[in-house]
N, C-alpha and C positions, 0 to 999 in steps of 0.2 A: 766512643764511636759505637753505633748503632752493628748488632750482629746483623750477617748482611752484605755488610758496606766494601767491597773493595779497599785493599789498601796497599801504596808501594814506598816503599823509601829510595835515598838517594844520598850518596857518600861524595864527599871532599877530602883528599889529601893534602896535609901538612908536610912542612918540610922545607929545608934547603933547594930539592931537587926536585919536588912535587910536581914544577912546572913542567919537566920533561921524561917524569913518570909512565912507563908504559905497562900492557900486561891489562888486569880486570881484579875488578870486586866481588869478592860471593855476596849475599844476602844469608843472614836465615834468622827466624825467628824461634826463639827459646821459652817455653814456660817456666822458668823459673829462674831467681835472680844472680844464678850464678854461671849460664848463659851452659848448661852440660844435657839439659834436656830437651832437644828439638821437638818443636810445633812442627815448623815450616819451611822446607826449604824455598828460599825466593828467588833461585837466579842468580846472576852475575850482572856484571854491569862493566860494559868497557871503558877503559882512562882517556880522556881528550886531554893534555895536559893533567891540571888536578883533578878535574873533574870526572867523576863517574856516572855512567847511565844508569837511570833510575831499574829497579826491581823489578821483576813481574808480580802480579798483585796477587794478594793473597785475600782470604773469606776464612775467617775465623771463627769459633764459636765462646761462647760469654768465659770470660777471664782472662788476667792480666800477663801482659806478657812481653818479650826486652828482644828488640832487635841487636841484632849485632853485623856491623860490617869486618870484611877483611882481604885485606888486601895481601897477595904472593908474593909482593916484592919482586926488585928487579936489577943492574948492574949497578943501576944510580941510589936507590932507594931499598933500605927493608919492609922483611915482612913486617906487618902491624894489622892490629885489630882495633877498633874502636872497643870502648871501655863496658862492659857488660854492665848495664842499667842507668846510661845518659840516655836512651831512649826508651820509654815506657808505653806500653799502648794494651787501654781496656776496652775489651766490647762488652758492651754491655744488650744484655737480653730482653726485646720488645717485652711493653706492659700494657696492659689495658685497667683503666680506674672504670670502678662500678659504683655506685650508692645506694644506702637504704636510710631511711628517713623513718625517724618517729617522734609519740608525740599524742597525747589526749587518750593515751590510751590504743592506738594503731600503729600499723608499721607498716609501710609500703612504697612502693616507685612515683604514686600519685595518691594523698592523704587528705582528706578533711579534717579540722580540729575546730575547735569554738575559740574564738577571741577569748585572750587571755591564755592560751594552753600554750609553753615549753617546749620546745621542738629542738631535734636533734639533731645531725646529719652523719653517719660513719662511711668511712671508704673503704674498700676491697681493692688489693692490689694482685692481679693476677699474670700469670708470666711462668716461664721456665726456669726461674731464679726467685721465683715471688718469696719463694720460703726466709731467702738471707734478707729479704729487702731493708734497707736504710733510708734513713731522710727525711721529710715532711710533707704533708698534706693539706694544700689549703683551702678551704671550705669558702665559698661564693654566693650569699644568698642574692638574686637578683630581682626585680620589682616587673620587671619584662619578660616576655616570652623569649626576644632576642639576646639573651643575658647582655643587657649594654648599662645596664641601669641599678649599679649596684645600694642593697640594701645592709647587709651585715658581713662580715668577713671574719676567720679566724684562722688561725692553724695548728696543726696537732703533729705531732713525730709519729715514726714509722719505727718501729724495732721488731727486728725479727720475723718480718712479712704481717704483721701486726698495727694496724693503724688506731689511735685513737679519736674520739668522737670530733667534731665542733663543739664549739661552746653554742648553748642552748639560746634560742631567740622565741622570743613574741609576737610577733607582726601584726599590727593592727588588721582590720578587715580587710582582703586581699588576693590575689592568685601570685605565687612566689614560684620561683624557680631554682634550683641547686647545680651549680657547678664543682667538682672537686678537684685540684689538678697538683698531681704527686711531681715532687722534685727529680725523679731518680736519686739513686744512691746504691753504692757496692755494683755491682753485676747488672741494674736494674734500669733501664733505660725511662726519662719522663714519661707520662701522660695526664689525660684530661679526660673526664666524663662529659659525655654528650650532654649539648643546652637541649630542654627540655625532655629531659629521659629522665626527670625527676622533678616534681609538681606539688609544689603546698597552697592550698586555697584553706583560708582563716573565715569563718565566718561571723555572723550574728546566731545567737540562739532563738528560735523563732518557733512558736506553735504551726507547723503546716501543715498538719490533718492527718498523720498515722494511725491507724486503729488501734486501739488498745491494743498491748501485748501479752495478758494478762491469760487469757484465753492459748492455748494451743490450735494449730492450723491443721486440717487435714489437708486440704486440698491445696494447699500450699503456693497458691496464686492468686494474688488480690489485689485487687481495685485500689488507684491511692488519688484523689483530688487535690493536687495541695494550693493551700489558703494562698492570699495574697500578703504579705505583710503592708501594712498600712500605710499608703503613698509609692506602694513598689511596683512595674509592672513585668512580671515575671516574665523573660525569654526563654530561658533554658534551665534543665536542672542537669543534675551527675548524680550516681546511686551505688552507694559502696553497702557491701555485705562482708562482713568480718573483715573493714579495711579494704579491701581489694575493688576496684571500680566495676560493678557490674552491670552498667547502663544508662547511656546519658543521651542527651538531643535536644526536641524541642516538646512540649506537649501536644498529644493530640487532644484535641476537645477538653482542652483544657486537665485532662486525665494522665497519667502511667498508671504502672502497677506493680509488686515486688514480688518475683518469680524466685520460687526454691522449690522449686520442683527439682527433683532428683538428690537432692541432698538428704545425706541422714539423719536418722533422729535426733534431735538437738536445740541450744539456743542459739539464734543467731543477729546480732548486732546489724541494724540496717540504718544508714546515713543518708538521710538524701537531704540532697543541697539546692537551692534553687539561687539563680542567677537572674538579678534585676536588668533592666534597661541604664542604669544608674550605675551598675558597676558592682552594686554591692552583692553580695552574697547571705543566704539566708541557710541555717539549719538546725535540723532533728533528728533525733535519735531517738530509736525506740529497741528494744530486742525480741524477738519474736520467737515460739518455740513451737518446732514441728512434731505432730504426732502420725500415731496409723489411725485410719478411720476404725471405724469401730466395726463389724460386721452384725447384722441383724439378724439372731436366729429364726428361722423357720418354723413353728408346730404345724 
């Protein structure tokens, strides 16, 4: 049961004389299996014949724990207790799954790699119990933005709030989508990471006009015309910087440009992708390294 959730039980008495049984039922709940250490007390519940009215509800927090009824007895019947741990009841503590994605080289939420490149998918399982978590995780690669249309599948165990990878895939030229969605286990209630909160487009490797990177940038914003590939009519590109997505759309005048302004002195890895009419995807990589201008002295 989800922490949260309301919950009440409900007792029947056994017996020769049960049918004309009078008097009430306590409730109470016990964390631990020998029914001496009270959670919760739940109420009573009055006898209609054998039967007793249900608990007043109780809201628990994550861990396992043993109702116990009991009944006071009466001229007809004894006292009696129901048996400490025929009923067990776990809440378990809301999860949320996250993903990170690698692969060519990059690691991020939304990734370009070259056809042919290994790609990974690991999960995070977060929660107020995440630390014990148990169980497994199964990795969704899907061909659709609407994850409906699945492409590769795997699954990995959970030990110790710990999840391990997918098994690595290839995807021919494409835009893929990742799914990951944790079992529960121990204390840990299921989940599923958001469709499209995580994005693999596979491309072609393709000459599309980067300037040499050979040189150092000062001014650290530059003009980029990219090529057509041959029989492709470019609609749109995407522009990642160390991995991370830093600009996408449509061209203007046929133009972008790659902006590191504000960034520190450094190399830096720039991917840009362009996207045909046709579906297919086109890219390049170049790394680029930032300097300070030079200053000119004065006589």
């Amino acid at each position: 049961m989800l922490q949260g959730t309301a919950v009440t039980d409900s007792a029947i008495l056994g017996g020769a004389n049960a049918s004309i049984a009078t008097g009430s039922v306590a409730y109470n709940v016990y964390s631990n299996s020998t029914c001496t250490t009270l959670a919760a007390a739940a109420g009573s519940g009055t006898l209609t014949g054998a039967s007793a009215s249900g608990s007043s509800s109780v809201n628990l927090g994550p861990g396992t724990y043993y109702w116990q009824a009991s009944y006071g007895g009466d001229a007809n019947n004894k006292a009696i207790s129901s048996e400490c741990g025929t009923e067990i009841l776990t809440v378990q503590a809301p999860t949320t799954t996250t993903t990170i994605q690698s692969g060519g080289g990059v690691m991020g939420a939304s990734i370009p790699v070259l056809k042919g490149s290994a790609v990974t998918d690991t999960a995070h399982i977060a929660g107020a119990e995440a630390a014990s978590a148990t169980g497994t995780v199964t990795y969704t690669l899907y061909k659709d933005a609407k994850c409906k249309t699945i492409l590769a599948t795997s699954t990995a165990t959970v030990t110790g709030g710990v999840t391990g990878p997918s098994v690595a895939v290839s995807p021919s030229v494409g835009t893929y989508y990742w799914v990951a969605t944790y079992s529960g286990g121990g204390l840990n209630a299921p989940s599923t990471s958001a469709c499209g909160s995580e994005k693999l487009i596979v491309s072609t490797k393709a000459n599309l006009g980067l300037p040499n990177g050979k040189k150092c940038f000062s001014k650290r914003d530059f003009a980029i015309h990219p090529r057509y590939p041959k029989g492709a009519k470019i609609i749109s590109y995407e522009e990642f910087i160390n991995g991370k997505l830093a600009k996408q759309g449509k061209l203007s005048k046929h133009a972008t440009s790659v902006d590191l302004i504000g960034l520190p002195k450094g190399a830096y890895k720039v991917e840009l992708v362009t996207f045909a009419a046709n579906g297919k995807s086109y890219e390049e990589t170049r790394t680029f390294h930032t300097c300070v201008k030079k200053k000119h002295k004065h006589h």
